[in-house]
C-alpha positions as CSV (number, residue, x, y, z in Angstrom):
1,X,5.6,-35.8,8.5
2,X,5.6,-32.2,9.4
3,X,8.5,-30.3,11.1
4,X,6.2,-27.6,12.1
5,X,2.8,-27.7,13.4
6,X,0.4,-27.2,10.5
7,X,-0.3,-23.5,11.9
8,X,2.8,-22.2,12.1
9,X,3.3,-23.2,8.4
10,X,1.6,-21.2,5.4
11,X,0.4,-21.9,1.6
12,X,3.0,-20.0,0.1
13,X,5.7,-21.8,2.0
14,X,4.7,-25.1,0.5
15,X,4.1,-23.8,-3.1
16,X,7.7,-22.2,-2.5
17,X,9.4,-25.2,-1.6
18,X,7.4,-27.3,-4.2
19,X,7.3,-25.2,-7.1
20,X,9.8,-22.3,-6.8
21,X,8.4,-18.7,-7.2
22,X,4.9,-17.5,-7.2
23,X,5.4,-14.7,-9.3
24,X,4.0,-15.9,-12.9
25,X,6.8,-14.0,-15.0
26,X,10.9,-14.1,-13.5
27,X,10.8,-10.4,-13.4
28,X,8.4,-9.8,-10.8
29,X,9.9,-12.4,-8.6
30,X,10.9,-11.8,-5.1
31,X,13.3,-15.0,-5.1
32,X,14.2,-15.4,-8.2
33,X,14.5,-12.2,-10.2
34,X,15.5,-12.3,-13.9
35,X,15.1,-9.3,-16.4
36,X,12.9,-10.2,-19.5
37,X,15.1,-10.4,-22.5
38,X,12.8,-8.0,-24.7
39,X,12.2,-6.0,-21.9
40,X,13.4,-1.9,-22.8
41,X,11.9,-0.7,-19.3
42,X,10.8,-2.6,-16.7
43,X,9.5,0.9,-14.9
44,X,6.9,1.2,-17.5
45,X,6.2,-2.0,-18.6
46,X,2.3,-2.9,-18.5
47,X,2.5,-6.2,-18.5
48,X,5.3,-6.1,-15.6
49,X,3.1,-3.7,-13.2
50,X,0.1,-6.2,-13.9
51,X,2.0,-8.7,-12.9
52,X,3.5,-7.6,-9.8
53,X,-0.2,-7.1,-8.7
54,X,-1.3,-10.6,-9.3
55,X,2.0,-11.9,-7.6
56,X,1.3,-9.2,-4.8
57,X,-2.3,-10.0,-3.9
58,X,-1.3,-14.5,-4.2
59,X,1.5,-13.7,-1.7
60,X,-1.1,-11.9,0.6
61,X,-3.7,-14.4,0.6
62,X,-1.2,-18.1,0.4
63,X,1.1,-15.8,3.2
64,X,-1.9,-15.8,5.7
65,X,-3.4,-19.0,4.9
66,X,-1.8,-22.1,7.0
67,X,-2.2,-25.9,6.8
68,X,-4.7,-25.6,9.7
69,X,-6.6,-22.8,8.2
70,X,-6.9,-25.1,5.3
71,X,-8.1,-27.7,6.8
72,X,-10.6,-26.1,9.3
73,X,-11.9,-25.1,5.7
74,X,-12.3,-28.4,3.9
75,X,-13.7,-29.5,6.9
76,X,-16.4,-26.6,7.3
77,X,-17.8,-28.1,3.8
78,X,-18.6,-31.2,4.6
């Protein structure tokens, strides 16, 4: 059962609460942050910035998509 009605409640909320983070690597993180151990600059690390763009645009889409929105979606397929 739901606390919240399925559009007040996004993707990312449930992949948070399920899963922990979105961000693929810890230092990119917004909730759980952790310096890479080989890491010498996170400023100019390539794989870093990359990374903070994939986390950046799955946060934008799973942030504006709700259980509704989801479902109205499934539901449009069939």
């Amino acid at each position: 059962m739901l606390s919240r009605r399925p559009g007040d409640i996004t993707l990312s909320e449930v992949i948070r609460a399920l899963d922990g983070p979105l961000a693929l690597v810890p230092c990119v993180s917004q909730t759980a942050y952790m310096r890479c151990e080989e890491c010498i600059d996170e400023q100019t690390c390539g794989v870093r910035l990359a990374m903070k763009e994939v986390r950046d645009a799955t946060a934008h889409i799973l942030d504006s998509t709700t259980l509704a929105g989801l479902n109205a979606r499934v539901r449009a397929f069939r």
